[in-house]
N, C-alpha and C positions, 0 to 999 in steps of 0.2 A: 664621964667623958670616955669618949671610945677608942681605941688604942690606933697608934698609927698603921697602915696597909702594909705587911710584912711579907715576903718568902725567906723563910729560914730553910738552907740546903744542908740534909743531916748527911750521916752514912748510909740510912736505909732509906730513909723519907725524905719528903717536902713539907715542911709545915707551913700551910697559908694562914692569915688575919688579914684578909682582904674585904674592908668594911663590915657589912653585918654577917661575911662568910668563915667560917674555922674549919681549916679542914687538916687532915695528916694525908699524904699518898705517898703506895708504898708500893712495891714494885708492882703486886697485885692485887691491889683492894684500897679504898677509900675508904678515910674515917672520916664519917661526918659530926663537926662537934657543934655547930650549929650554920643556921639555915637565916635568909629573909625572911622577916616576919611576915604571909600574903596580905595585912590589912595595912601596917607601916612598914611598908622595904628597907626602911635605914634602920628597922631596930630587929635584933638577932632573935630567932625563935629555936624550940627546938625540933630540931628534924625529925620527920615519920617517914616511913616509906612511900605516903600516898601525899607527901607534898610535893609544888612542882618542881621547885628545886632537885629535890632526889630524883622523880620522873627522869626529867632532861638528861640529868650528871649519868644519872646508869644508862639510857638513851645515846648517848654522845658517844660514852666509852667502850658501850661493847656493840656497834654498828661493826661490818668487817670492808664497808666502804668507803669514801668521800662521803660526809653525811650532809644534808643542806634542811636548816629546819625552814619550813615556808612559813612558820608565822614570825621569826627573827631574823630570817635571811641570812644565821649563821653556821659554821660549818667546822668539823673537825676533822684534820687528818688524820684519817688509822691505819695507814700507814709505821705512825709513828709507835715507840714501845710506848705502853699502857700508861706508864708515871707521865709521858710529856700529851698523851691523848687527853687525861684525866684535870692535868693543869691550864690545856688549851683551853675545855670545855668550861672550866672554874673561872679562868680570865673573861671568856665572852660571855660568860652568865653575867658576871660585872661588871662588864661595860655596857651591854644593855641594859643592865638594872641600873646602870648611873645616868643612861641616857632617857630611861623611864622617869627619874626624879629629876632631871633637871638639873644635874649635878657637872 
């Protein structure tokens, strides 16, 4: 059974368990502890660099403009510091991956 969708707010970090995503962000660097599975979305795999999930996450955070992806029509301010760029990107990865399953 899979644990309920959390943000725990540290003194250095963010820790998410946001459905099949785990992640730590830290002022400058994402730990990824795991990823969507690409064949079942709702079950956690483990992250590589050439999954899409990582693709996007690094994609999103280190853009230095308004980003708009054309195949999700979603977009991240970076404008913002890096921890709330990094947690935007992680939120709309989720909500389109919960709008992918039907959830």
């Amino acid at each position: 059974m899979p644990y309920p969708s959390a943000i725990f707010i540290r003194d250095k970090a963010l820790v998410l368990n946001v459905e099949s995503m785990r992640l730590i962000i830290c002022q400058d660097e994402v730990l990824v502890l795991s990823v969507p599975d690409t064949e079942h979305p709702s079950q956690p795999a483990f992250p590589t660099p050439d999954c899409p999930f990582v693709k996007d996450l690094v994609q999103r955070v280190s853009e230095q403009k308004l980003s708009f992806a054309s195949d999700h029509n979603l977009h991240v301010d970076t404008s913002l510091p890096y921890e709330l760029r990094a947690l935007e990107a992680v939120l709309a990865r989720g909500r389109y991956q919960s709008a992918i399953l039907g959830s």
